[in-house]
N, C-alpha and C positions, 0 to 999 in steps of 0.2 A: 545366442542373440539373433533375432529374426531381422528381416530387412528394413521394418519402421525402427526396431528400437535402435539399429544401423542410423538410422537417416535424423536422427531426435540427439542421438550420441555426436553426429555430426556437427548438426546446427547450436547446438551447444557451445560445439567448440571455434566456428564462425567467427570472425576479428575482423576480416576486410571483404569488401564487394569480391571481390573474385570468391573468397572461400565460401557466400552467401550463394553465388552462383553456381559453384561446384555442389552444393548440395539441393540447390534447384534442378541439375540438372539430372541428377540419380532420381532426383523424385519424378520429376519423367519418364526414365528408365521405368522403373519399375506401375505406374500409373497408366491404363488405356486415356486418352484424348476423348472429348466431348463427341468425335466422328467414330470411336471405337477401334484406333489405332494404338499402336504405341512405338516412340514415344508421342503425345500430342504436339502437334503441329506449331505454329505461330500464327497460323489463320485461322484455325479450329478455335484455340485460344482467344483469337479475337473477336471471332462469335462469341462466345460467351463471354464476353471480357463489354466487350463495348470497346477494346480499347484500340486504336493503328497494329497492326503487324508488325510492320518496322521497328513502333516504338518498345511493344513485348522482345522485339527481338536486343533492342541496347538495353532493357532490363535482366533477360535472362542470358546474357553473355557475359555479364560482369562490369560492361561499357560503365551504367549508370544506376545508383541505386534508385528503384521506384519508392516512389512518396508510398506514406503507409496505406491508405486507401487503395490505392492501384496494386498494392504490392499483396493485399487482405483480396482483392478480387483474382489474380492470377491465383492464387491458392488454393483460393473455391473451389475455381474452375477445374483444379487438377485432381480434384476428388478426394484429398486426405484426409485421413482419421481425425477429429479432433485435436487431440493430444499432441500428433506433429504438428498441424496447422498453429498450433499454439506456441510449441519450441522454434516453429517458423520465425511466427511475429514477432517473437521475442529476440531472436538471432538479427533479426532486421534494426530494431530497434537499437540493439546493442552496436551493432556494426556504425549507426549514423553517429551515438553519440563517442564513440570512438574516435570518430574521423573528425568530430568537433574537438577535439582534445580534454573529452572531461574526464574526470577519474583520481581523487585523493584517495589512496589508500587509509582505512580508518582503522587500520595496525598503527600509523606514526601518532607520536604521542599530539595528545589536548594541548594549548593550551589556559584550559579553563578545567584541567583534571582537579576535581574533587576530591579531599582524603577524610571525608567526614567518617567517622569508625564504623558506622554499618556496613559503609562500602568499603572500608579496611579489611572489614573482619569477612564479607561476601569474597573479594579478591584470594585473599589469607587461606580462607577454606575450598575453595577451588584449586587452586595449586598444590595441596596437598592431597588432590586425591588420585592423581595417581600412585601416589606413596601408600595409600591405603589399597590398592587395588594391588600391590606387589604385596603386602602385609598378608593378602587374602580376604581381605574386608570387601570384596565387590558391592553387596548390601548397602555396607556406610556410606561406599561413593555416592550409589545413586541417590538414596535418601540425601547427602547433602547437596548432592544436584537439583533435590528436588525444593529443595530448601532454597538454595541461592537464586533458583531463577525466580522465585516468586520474590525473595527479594530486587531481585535483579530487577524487574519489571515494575515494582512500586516505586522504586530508584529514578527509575528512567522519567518516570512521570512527574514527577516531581522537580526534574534538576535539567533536565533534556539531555540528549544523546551524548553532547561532545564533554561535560560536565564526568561522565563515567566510561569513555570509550573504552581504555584500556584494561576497567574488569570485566566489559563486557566479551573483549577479546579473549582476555586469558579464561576467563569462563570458556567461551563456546571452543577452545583450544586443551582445557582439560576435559569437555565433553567428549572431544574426539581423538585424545589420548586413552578415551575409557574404551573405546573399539578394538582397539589390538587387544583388550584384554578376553579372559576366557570365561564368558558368562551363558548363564541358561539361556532360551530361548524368550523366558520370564522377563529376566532382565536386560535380555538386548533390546526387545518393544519399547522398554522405558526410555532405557537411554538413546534410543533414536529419537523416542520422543524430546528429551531434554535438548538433544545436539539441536532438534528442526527448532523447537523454541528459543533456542540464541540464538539458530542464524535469524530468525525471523527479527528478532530486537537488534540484527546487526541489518537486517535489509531497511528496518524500521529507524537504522541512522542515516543510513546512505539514502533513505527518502528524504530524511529532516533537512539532510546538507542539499537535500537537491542534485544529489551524484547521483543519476541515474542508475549508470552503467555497473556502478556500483551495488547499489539496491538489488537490482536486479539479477544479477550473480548470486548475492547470500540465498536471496528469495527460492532459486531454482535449487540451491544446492539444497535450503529447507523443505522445498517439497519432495526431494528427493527423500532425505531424511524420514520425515513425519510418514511416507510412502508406504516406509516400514515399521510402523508404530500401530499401538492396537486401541487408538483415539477416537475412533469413532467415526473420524471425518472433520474435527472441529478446530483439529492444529490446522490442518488443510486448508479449510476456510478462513481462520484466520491468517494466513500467508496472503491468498487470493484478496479481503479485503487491503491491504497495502500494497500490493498488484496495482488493483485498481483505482485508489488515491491515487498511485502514482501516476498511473494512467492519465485521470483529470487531470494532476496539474499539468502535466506536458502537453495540454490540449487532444490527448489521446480517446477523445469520447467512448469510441468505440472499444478501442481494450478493456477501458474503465467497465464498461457494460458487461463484456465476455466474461472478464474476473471474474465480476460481483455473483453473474449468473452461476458460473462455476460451484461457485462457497456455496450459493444455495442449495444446490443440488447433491453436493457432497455431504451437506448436512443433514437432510431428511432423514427420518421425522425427527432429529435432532428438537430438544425443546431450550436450547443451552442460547445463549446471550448472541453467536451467531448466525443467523439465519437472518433474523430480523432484522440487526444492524446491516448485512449485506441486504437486504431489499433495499434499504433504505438508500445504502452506496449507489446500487441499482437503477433508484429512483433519481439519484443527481445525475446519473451520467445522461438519462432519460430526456431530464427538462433539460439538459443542455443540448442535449439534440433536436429540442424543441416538439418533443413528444408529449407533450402536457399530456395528454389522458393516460394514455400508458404510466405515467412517473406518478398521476394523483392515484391509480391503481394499485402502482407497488408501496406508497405509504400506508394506502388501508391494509395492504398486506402483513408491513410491519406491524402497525394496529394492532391487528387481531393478534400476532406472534405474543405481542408485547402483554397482553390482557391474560396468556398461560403460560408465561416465560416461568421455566423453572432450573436455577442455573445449574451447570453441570460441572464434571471433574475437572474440566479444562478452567470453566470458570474460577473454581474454586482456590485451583493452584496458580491463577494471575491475580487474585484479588477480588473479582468481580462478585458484588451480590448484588439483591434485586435493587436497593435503594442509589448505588452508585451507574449501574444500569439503567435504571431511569433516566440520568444524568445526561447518559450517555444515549441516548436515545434522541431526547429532545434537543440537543447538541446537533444529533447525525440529522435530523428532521428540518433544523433551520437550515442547515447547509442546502439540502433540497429545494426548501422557497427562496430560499438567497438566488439560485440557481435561474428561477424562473421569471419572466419579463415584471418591471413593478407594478401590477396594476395592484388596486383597492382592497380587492379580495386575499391576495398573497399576500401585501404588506401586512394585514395583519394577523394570517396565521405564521410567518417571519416573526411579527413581534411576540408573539403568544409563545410560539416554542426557544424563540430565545432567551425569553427572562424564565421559565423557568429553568431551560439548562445554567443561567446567572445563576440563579438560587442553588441550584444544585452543586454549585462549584464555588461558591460562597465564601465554604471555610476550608482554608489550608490543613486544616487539622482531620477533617472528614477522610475516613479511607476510599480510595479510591480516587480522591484528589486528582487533579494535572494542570499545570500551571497553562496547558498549551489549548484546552478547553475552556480553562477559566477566559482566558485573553478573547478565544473564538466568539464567544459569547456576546463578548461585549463588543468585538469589531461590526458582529454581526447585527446588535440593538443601533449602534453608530451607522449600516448603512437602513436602516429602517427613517432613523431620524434624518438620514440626508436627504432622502427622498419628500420628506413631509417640508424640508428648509428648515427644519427646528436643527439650526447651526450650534446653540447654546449646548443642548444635548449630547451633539457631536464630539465636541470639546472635552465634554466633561465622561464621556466614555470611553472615547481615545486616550487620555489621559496616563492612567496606569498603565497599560498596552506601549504607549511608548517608552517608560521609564524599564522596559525589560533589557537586562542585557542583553549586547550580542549574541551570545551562545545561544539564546533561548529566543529568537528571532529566525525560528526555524520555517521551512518551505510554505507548510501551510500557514501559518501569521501571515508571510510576506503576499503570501499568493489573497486572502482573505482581505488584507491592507490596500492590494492593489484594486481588488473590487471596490472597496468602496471609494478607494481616490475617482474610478469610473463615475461612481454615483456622486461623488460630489462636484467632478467635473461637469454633469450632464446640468446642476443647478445655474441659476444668475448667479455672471458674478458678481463679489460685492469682496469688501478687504477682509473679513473674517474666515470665509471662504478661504481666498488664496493665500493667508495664513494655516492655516489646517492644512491646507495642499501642500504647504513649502515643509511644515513640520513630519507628515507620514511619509511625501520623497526619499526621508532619510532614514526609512526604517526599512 
C-alpha cells in the first residue's frame, strides 16, 4: 500500500475533527507547499487560499472544522491526487454530519416492511445462497444474484426503500458471504459486481431517508466494490450519480458537480443510459450555481447522448430500456429548469419536459415504473402553475402527491415540495394560496 492509498485508507476511517486533522496533517507531510517547501506553511497556504493564516491554522489543528468551501480550497492548495481530494471531502462531510447526531442504521427493522411474495421469494433466495456455494454451486449463487438484484431494483421503485429494507440487507449480506467463497477470477468480477450494486440500492436508501452519513458509507464501500468488477465503468457511474443527488440536496452544489463530472468520464465512450443522465445531474448542479450557459450546454450534451443511446448490460440487468429511459430523461431535464431562475423562456421548456416525464410514468403497470418519478413530475407541472397564479392547477396536481404514504415521502418529494411552497410563496397572497401552503407544510 503506497502513501496516498495510506492517506484515502485514513480519511475513510475519520469520525471526529481531530481524526479529519490528523490525516490533514500527513497529507502535508508527505505534499511540497505552494513555496516549494514541505510540509506547506499556513501562510504559503494562505496565499493560495485567499484564506487568514490564523484562521488555516484552527482549521488544520483540529480546533474547528472548516465549512466545505474553505475546506475544498485548502486541498487544492495542497496539490492532491483526485482520488484523495475526493475521500477528503467526503471524510469532511461525514465528520459534520456525525457531530449533528444523524445516522439510523437501515439494518433495524421498517416499519412499513412489505411481504408481498416477490419480495418473499427475492429475500428466500438470497439467504440460501450461501448454502449453495458450500454445495459447490458457485455458478447458481451468482446467477441468482444476478436475478434478485434486478428484482431487487424494480422493487425499490416501485414500493420505496423503507417498504423492502430488510431484503435489501440480507441480499447485499449474502453478496458478501459469497467472497470468503473460492471462485475463478470470472466469478469474482460478477460478484463484486453484484455486492457494489446492493450497496448502491442500500446508499440509494440512506439518500431517500435523508441519512447522509449513512448513504454515504454504503456509496464508498460500492465503489470500492464495483472498483473490482469488469463493468465497464457504468456501476461506477451509477454510484457517482447518487453522490451527487446527494450532494444537491445538502445544498452541496459543488460535490453535486464533481460527482456528476466523475460518472462522466468513467463512462466514455460508454453509450449505456449513464452518461447522459449524469450530464443532465451535471447540468442541475450548474444552474444552481447559477452557471446558466454552462448547465444549457450540458443538456445539449445530454441531447445528443440521448438521440444514440443504446442501453447496455448494466441497463439491461436494472430494468432500463430505451422507452422507460426516455422517461427518465425528461424527469432528469425538468429537474434542471426547475433549477434555473423563472423567467418565460425556462417556464416553458420546465413545462414541456415535465408533462412528458407525466406521460411517461402514467401507468403503474409500465416497466420501469417509480412511484417517486411519477410524484416529481407532477410536483414539478404544480411549480410551473404557481408561477403562471394558475392556483386551480396547483391543487389539482398536488393532490395525489399528498395522498402518498409516509414511507414514500422520501428526500427527494420533500426537497421538490419544498421548492415549490418557495414558488408559491413568492405569489400574492390570497386564501387559496395559504390553504396549499398549510396543506404541503405537512408533507
Amino acid at each position: 500500500m503506497d502513501e496516498h492509498e495510506r492517506l484515502i485508507l485514513g480519511a475513510t476511517r475519520a469520525r471526529t475533527v481531530p481524526d479529519l486533522a490528523e490525516v490533514l496533517a500527513q497529507v502535508r507531510r508527505i505534499h511540497r507547499g505552494p513555496g516549494g517547501r514541505r510540509p506547506a506553511t499556513y501562510r504559503e497556504l494562505s496565499a493560495s487560499t485567499g484564506l487568514p493564516h490564523t484562521t488555516i491554522g484552527t482549521y488544520l489543528s483540529g480546533k474547528v472544522l472548516a465549512p466545505a468551501d474553505r475546506f475544498d480550497l485548502i486541498v487544492s492548495a495542497l496539490g492532491v491526487p483526485a482520488e484523495l481530494c475526493r475521500a477528503l471531502a467526503t471524510a469532511r462531510d461525514r465528520v459534520e454530519d456525525l457531530r449533528r447526531g444523524l445516522g439510523r442504521s437501515l439494518s433495524e427493522p421498517s416499519a412499513h416492511e412489505n411481504s408481498e411474495p416477490l419480495l418473499d421469494a427475492t429475500a428466500e433466495r438470497s439467504l440460501r445462497i450461501a448454502e449453495a456455494v458450500s454445495a459447490g454451486t458457485a455458478g447458481d449463487a451468482l446467477d441468482s444474484l444476478r436475478a434478485g438484484i434486478g428484482r431487487l431494483a424494480a422493487a425499490y421503485g416501485r414500493q420505496s426503500s423503507s417498504a423492502i429494507t430488510r431484503q435489501l440487507v440480507d441480499f447485499h449480506n449474502a453478496a458478501l458471504d459469497l467472497t470468503a467463497a473460492r471462485l475463478s477470477k470470472k466469478q469474482a468480477k460478477r460478484l463484486y459486481l453484484y455486492a457494489g450494486l446492493s450497496g448502491y440500492l442500500l446508499a440509494s436508501a440512506g439518500h431517500d431517508q435523508a441519512n447522509w452519513p449513512l448513504s454515504a458509507r454504503y456509496a464508498q464501500a460500492a465503489r470500492l466494490f464495483v472498483g473490482k468488477a469488469d463493468d465497464g465503468g457504468s456501476a461506477h457511474a451509477l454510484i457517482c450519480n447518487i453522490q451527487s443527488l446527494s450532494g444537491l440536496l445538502q445544498g452541496r452544489d459543488a460535490a453535486a458537480l464533481r460527482f456528476a463530472l466523475e460518472g462522466m468520464d468513467v463512462t466514455r465512450p460508454s453509450r449505456g443510459t449513464m452518461p447522459g443522465l449524469l450530464a443532465l445531474r451535471a447540468a442541475r448542479a450548474l444552474a444552481t450555481r447559477g452557471r446558466t450557459a454552462e448547465a444549457f450546454r450540458a443538456v445539449a450534451h445530454a441531447e445528443r447522448g440521448r438521440n444514440k443511446l443504446i442501453p447496455d448490460e448494466l441497463d439491461t440487468l436494472l430494468g432500463y430500456d430505451h422507452d422507460n429511459t426516455e422517461s427518465a430523461y425528461f424527469s432528469y431535464a425538468a429537474e434542471v429548469f426547475a433549477a434555473f431562475p423563472p423567467e418565460r423562456t425556462v417556464l416553458t421548456l420546465l413545462e414541456e419536459h415535465a408533462r412528458h416525464a407525466a406521460q411517461g410514468y402514467r401507468d403503474p403497470h409500465r416497466a420501469g415504473w417509480t412511484f417517486d418519478r411519477a410524484a416529481l413530475a407532477h410536483l414539478l407541472l404544480a411549480k410551473v402553475h404557481a408561477h403562471r397564479d394558475d392556483l386551480d392547477a396547483v391543487e389539482r396536481l398536488t393532490k395525489p402527491v399528498l395522498l402518498l404514504p409516509p414511507h414514500q415521502r422520501i428526500a427527494d418529494l420533500c426537497h421538490a415540495t419544498a421548492s415549490l411552497r418557495a414558488a408559491l410563496r413568492a405569489r400574492p397572497a390570497c386564501r387559496q394560496r395559504d390553504e396549499l401552503l398549510g396543506r404541503l407544510a405537512g408533507f
